[in-house]
Each structure stands twice: as structure tokens, then as C-alpha cells.
C-alpha positions in Angstrom: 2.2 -38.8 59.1 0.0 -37.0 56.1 3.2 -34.6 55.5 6.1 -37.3 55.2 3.7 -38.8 53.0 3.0 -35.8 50.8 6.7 -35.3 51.0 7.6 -38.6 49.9 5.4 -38.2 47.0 6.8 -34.8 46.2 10.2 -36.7 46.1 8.5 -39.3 43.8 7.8 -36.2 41.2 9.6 -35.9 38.3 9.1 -33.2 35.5 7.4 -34.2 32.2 8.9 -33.5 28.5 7.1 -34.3 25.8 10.3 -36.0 23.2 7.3 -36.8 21.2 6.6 -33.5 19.9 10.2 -32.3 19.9 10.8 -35.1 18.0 8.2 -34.4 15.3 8.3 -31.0 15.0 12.6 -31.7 14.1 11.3 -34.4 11.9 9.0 -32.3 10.0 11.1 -29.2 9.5 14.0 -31.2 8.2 11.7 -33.0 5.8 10.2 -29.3 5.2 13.9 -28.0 4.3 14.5 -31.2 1.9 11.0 -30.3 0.2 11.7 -26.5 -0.2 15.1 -27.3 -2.1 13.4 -29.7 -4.0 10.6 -27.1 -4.6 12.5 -23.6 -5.2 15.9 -24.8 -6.6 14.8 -24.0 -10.2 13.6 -20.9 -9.4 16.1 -19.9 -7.6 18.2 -20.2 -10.4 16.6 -18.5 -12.9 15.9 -15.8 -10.3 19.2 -15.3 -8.4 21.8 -17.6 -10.0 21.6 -19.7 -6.8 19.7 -23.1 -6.3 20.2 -23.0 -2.5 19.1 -19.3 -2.2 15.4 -20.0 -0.9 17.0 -22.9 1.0 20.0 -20.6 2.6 17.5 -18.0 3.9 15.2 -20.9 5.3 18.1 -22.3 7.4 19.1 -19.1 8.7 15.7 -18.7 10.1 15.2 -22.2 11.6 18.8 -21.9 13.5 17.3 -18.2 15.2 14.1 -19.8 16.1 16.4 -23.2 17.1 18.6 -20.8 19.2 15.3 -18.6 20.8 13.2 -21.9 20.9 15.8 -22.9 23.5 15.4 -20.0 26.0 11.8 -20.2 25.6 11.8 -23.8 26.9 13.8 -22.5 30.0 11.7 -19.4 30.8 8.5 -20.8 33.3 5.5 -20.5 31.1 3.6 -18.4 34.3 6.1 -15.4 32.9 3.4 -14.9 30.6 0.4 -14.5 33.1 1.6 -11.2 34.6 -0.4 -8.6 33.4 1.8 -6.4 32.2 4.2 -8.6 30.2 1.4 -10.4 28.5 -0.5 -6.7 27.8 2.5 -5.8 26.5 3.1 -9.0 23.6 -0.5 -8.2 22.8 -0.2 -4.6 22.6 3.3 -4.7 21.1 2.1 -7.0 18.3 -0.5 -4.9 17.1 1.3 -2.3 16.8 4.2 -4.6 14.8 1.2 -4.6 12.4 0.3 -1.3 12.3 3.6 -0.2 10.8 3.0 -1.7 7.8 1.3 1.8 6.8 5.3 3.7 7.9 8.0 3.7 5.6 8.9 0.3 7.3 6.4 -1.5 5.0 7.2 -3.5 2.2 5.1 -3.9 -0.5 4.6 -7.0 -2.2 2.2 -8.2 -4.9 -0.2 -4.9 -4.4 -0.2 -5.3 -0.8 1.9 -4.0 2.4 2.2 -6.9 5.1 6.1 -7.2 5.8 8.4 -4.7 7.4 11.6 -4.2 5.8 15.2 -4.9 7.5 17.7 -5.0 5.1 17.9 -8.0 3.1 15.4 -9.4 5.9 11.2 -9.0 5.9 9.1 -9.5 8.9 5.5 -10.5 8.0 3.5 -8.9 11.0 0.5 -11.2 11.1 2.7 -14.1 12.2 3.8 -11.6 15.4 -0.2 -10.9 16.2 -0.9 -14.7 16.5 1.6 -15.5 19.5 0.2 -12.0 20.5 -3.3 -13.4 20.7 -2.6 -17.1 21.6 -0.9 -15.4 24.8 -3.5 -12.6 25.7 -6.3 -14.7 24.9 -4.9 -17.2 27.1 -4.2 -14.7 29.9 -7.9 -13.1 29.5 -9.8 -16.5 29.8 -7.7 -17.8 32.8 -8.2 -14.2 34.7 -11.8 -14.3 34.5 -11.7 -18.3 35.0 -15.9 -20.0 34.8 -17.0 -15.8 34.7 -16.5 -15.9 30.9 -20.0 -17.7 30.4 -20.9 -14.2 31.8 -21.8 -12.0 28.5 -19.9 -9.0 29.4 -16.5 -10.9 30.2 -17.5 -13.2 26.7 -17.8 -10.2 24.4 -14.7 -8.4 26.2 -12.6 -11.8 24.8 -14.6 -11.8 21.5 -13.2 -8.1 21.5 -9.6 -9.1 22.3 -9.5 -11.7 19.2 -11.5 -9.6 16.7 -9.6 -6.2 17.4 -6.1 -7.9 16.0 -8.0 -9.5 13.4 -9.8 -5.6 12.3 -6.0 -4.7 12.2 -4.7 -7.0 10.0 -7.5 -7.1 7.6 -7.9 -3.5 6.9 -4.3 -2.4 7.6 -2.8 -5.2 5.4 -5.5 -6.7 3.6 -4.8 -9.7 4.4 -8.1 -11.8 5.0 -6.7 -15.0 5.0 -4.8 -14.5 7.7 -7.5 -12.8 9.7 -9.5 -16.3 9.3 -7.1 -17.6 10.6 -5.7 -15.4 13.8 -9.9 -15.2 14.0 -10.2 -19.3 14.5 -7.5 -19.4 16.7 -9.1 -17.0 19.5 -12.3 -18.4 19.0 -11.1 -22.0 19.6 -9.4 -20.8 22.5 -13.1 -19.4 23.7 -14.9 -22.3 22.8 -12.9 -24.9 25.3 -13.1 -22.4 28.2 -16.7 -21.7 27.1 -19.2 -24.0 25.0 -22.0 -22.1 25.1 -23.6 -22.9 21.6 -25.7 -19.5 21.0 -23.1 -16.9 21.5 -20.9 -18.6 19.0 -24.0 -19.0 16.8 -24.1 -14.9 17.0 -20.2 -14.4 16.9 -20.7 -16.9 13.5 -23.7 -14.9 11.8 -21.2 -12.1 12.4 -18.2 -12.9 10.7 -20.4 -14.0 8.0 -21.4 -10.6 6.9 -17.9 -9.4 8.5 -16.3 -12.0 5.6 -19.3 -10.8 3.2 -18.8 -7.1 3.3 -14.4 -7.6 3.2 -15.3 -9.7 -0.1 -17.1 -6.9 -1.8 -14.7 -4.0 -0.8 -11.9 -5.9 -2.9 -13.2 -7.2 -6.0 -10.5 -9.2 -6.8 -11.5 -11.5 -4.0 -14.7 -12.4 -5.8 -12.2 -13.3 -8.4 -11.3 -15.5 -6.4 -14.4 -17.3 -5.8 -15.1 -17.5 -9.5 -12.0 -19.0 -10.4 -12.2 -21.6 -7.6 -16.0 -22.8 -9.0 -14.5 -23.0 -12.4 -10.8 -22.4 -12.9 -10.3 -23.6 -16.5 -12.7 -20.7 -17.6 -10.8 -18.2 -15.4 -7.5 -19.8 -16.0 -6.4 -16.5 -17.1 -7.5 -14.3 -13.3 -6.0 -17.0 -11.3 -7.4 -20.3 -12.2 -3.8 -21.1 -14.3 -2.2 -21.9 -10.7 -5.2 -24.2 -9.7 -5.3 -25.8 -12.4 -1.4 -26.6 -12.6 -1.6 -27.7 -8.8 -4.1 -29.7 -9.9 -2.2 -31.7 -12.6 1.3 -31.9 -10.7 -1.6 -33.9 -7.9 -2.3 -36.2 -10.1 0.4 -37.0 -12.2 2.6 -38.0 -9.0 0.4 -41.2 -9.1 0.3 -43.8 -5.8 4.3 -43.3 -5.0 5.4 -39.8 -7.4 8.2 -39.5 -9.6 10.7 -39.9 -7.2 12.6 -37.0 -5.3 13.6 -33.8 -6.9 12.2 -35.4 -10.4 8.9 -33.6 -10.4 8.0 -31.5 -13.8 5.4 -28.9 -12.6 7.4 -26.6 -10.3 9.9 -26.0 -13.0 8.2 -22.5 -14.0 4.7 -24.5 -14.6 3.0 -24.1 -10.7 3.2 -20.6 -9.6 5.1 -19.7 -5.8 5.5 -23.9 -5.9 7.9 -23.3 -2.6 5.5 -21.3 -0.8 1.6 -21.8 -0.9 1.9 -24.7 -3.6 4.3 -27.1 -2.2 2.2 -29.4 -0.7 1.6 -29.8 -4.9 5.8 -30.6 -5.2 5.4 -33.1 -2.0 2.5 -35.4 -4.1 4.1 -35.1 -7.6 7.0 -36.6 -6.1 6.6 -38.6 -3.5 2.7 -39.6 -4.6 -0.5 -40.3 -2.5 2.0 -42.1 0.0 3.8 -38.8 1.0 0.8 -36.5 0.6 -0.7 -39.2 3.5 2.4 -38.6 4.9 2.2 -35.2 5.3 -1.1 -35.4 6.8 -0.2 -38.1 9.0 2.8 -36.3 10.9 1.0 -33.0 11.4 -2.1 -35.6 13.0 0.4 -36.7 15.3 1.6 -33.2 16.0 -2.1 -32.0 17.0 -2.2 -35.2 19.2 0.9 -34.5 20.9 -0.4 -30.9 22.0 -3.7 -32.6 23.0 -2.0 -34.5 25.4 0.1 -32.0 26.9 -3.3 -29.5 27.0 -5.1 -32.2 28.9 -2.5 -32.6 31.6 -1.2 -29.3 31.9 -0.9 -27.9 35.3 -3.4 -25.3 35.0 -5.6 -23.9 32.7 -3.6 -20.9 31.2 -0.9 -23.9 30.1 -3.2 -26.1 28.5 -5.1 -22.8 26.6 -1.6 -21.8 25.2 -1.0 -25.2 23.9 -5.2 -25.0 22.6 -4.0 -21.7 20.8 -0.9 -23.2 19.0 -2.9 -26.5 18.2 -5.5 -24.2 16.8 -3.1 -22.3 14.5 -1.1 -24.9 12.9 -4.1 -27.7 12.5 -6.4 -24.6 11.0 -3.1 -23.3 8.6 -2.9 -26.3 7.5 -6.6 -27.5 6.9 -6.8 -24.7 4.6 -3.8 -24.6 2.9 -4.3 -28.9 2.0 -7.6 -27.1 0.7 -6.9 -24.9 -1.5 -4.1 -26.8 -2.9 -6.7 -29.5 -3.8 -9.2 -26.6 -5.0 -12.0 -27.8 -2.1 -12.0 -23.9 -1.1 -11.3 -20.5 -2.7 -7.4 -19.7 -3.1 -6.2 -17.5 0.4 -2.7 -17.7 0.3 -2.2 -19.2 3.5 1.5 -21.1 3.9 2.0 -24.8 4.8 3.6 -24.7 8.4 7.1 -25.8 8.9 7.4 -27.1 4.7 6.4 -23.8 3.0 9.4 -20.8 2.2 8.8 -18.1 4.7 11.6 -17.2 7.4 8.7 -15.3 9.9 6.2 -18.0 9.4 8.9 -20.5 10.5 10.8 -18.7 13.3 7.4 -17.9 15.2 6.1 -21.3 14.5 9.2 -22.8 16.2 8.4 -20.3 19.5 5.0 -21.8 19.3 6.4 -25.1 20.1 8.6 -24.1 22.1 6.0 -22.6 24.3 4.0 -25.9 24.6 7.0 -28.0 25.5 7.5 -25.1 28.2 4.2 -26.2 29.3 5.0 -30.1 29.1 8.3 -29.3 31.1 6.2 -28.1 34.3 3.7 -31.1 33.9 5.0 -33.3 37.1 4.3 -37.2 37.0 5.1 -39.6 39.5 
């Protein structure tokens, strides 16, 4: 009698997809695409006789990650758990990084953090974040309530901060080292809440963060120009300042689509860490609010699929990718608006940047592989 009822309710069972955040993640990059051209089509001209040229690139990348995205869905999620496939995305993308420092890398702007492929870049730190989000993932569901034990806790501290050692000193790129950082200790954090070991992993970075600031002094730069950027206007404060003005001339509704003045040659890389400047000038407070409003929507669809997940390496993947793109874009909001020192980090799905965008769509793809396993009655 218990099995035909356990059958029956098997039968009942249907599998889960979470519309919601497909929906929202098309809505966003579309309105993304529409901002970039807005954004870069002056530029582009000037620089490569071609208004569409930032745009073109864009789309090219967002039809790969559409067309990837799509297999992703279909693969089970649990592919992932093996050891050896998720050692080897973990391995693999630290080594992606590494060869930065071969004749692969590209250099851009004093610093190597792409690889080189023709006409084509690959920026490596968007590779070690999946790498991490599924390793860290992996670790914490292998050593399940064990990783309150110190020993297993450090060994996951170890697996975050080694990727984020790599990427800081091998491409100097700190900013995205906070962030790959946040993301594994997030992960941590809602498989282990223990208040005093993240009170010693914080005291930590701190003098980690400390000592990478005074190896590169043009990252104290930095910190001077955000506490007074019309006196350093000239080391970096001239960008600040411009975002600043395109904020608040857009007013309570902006100038109206494509009509904005500042990222005509005025706000510096306006398609890429400034365009959440280009969205306010010209769609005003209302589509700034906007903006803010769809990625809150975003983070709550990956809450609910991380709460009813069917196990616990599910809902950490979906923790990892909630962690990435609600900490991206935290800080990116924030330095646009000058509340924290300039890091160059992009705005997900609206800033120019074919990696950041193709990987980003995986990530999503990978939670609504998780939603597609939840079963409901």
C-alpha cells in the first residue's frame, strides 16, 4: 500500500524551471545590448569607422554563450560532482590564468590579463570564477557538516584564496580578486557560519588588501583620487568626476535614449566600467532604479532556486553565481557613484566585454540546470 502510494506520487512529480530567471536574464541582456550601442556608438566611430563595432562583437558573444548556455541546461548538474571533472575546471582554470605570463598574453593598459586569439581576447579571471564557484561547491558538499572542523575549513579557505594569489600577482588584477575572493567565502559562509574563523579570514585579507596596495602605488592613487577627485582630476579623478556629472544631469527621467552628452569623448571607457553613467543620463533616476531593480529580482530568483534545490551542491552552485553577479555589481553601482575607490570591475550583462558575458550566461545556465532537477508535485 506504502509503495503504490509513493509511486503515485512519483507520477504526480513534475520537473521545475525557473521562466522567471530565464526570462530576466533575456530581458536584461537585450536591454544591456540596447545600452552598449547607445554607450559605444560614438566611439566606435571615431575609433574604427563603425558605430556597431562594440555592439557586433557583443552579439557574437551572447549567441556562443546562447548556443553553450543551451547544452549546459541539458547536461545533469551532478556531472560536476565527480571528482575528477570538477578538479579538472578548477585546475584547468588556473592554469587559463597563468598563461597570461606566455606569449598568449595580451597586454592592455600596463597590465597582462587577456589571452590573445586572433581578433578575439579571453580575460582569464572570468574562467577562474566558474572554476571556483564549481570546486568550491564540490569541496563543501564532500566534506558536508565536517567543514566546521578547522582543518577541512582552512583546506576551502585554501581552495578560494590560491585562485585569488594567481590572479592578483600574475595579472594584477585586485579587483577581481575581491571579487572571485567574496564569492568563495560566501559560498563558505552558508555551509558554515561560524563567526570567528571569518573574523580571522577578514583580519587577513585586510593586511593581504593592505600589503597588494603598497606594492603598486598607483593604487594609492586611487584612493586619493576617490577622497577628492577634483584635486586629482588629473591621476584619475577626471573620469569620476565626469561620471559624476552625466549622474546628475540625466535628472528624474534623463535625456531620452541615445541623447546623452557625456559619453561622447567626455566619460572615459563609458561602454565598459561607466555605463551604468550612460543608463542615468538618459533614462534618469527611473532607469538607474531600474537597473537596480531587475538585477534584485535576479538575486531573488537564484534564492529561490538555492532554497529548493535537491541537494546541497545545487543550491551552493546557484549561492556561488548569486554571489558573483550581486557583488560585481554592488561595486561597480559604487564606484560609478564614487562611494568606493575606482576597481574597474564591469557591470554584468550591460557592460562591453565578450568573456564577461559568455561566462556569465554559463552561470545561468548552470542554476536553471539546477531549477530543471527541482521536482514539484
Amino acid at each position: 500500500m506504502e509503495s503504490n502510494r509513493v509511486k503515485k506520487n512519483r507520477r504526480n512529480e513534475i520537473s521545475y524551471f525557473d521562466y522567471s530567471l530565464l526570462f530576466i536574464t533575456v530581458f536584461i541582456i537585450c536591454f544591456g545590448l540596447v545600452m552598449l550601442y547607445s554607450a559605444s556608438s560614438y566611439e566606435a566611430s571615431m575609433t574604427f569607422g563603425d558605430s556597431k563595432h562594440y555592439l557586433t562583437r557583443q552579439v557574437i558573444f551572447v549567441i556562443a554563450g546562447a548556443v553553450v548556455a543551451f547544452f549546459v541546461v541539458k547536461i545533469d548538474y551532478h556531472l560536476y560532482k565527480k571528482p575528477l571533472i570538477a578538479f579538472l575546471i578548477y585546475l584547468g582554470s588556473i592554469i587559463i590564468a597563468g598563461l597570461v605570463i606566455t606569449p598568449f598574453g595580451v597586454e592592455a593598459n600596463g597590465a597582462k590579463r587577456w589571452l590573445g586569439f586572433g581578433n578575439f581576447s579571453l580575460q582569464v579571471c572570468e574562467v577562474v570564477k566558474v572554476g571556483v564557484i564549481i570546486y568550491m561547491a564540490y569541496a563543501i558538499d564532500r566534506f558536508g557538516r565536517n567543514v566546521k572542523k578547522l582543518k577541512l575549513f582552512v583546506r576551502c579557505v585554501f581552495y578560494t584564496f590560491g585562485p585569488v594569489a594567481v590572479i592578483a600577482l600574475v595579472t594584477k588584477d585586485l579587483s577581481s580578486s575581491i571579487v572571485i575572493a567574496a564569492i568563495g567565502m560566501i559560498m563558505l559562509f552558508i555551509a558554515c557560519p561560524k563567526i570567528s574563523y571569518f573574523f580571522a579570514i577578514a583580519g587577513m585579507g585586510v593586511l593581504g588588501f593592505v600589503g597588494m596596495v603598497l606594492i603598486e602605488p598607483f593604487r594609492i592613487e586611487r584612493f586619493k583620487v576617490w577622497l577628492n577627485p577634483e584635486k586629482y582630476s588629473d591621476e584619475g579623478g577626471y573620469q569620476i568626476l565626469q561620471s559624476l556629472y552625466s549622474l546628475g544631469s540625466g535628472g528624474i527621467f534623463g535625456k531620452g535614449l541615445g541623447k546623452g552628452v557625456q559619453k561622447l569623448g567626455y566619460v572615459p571607457e563609458a561602454q565598459n566600467d561607466m555605463i551604468f553613467t550612460v543608463v542615468c543620463e538618459e533614462l534618469g533616476v527611473v532607469g538607474g532604479i531600474a537597473v537596480i531593480l531587475m538585477f534584485i529580482f535576479m538575486i531573488w530568483r537564484f534564492m529561490v532556486v538555492a532554497n529548493n534545490a535537491p541537494d546541497l551542491f545545487g543550491s551552493l552552485i546557484v549561492i556561488g553565481v548569486m554571489a558573483h553577479i550581486s557583488v560585481q555589481s554592488i561595486m561597480n553601482i559604487a564606484v560609478v557613484t564614487n562611494s568606493m575607490p575606482n576597481t574597474g570591475v564591469t557591470l554584468p550583462f550591460l557592460s562591453y566585454g565578450g568573456t564577461s558575458i559568455f561566462f556569465l550566461i554559463i552561470e545561468v545556465a548552470l542554476v536553471l540546470s539546477v531549477s530543471k532537477r527541482i521536482k514539484v508535485e
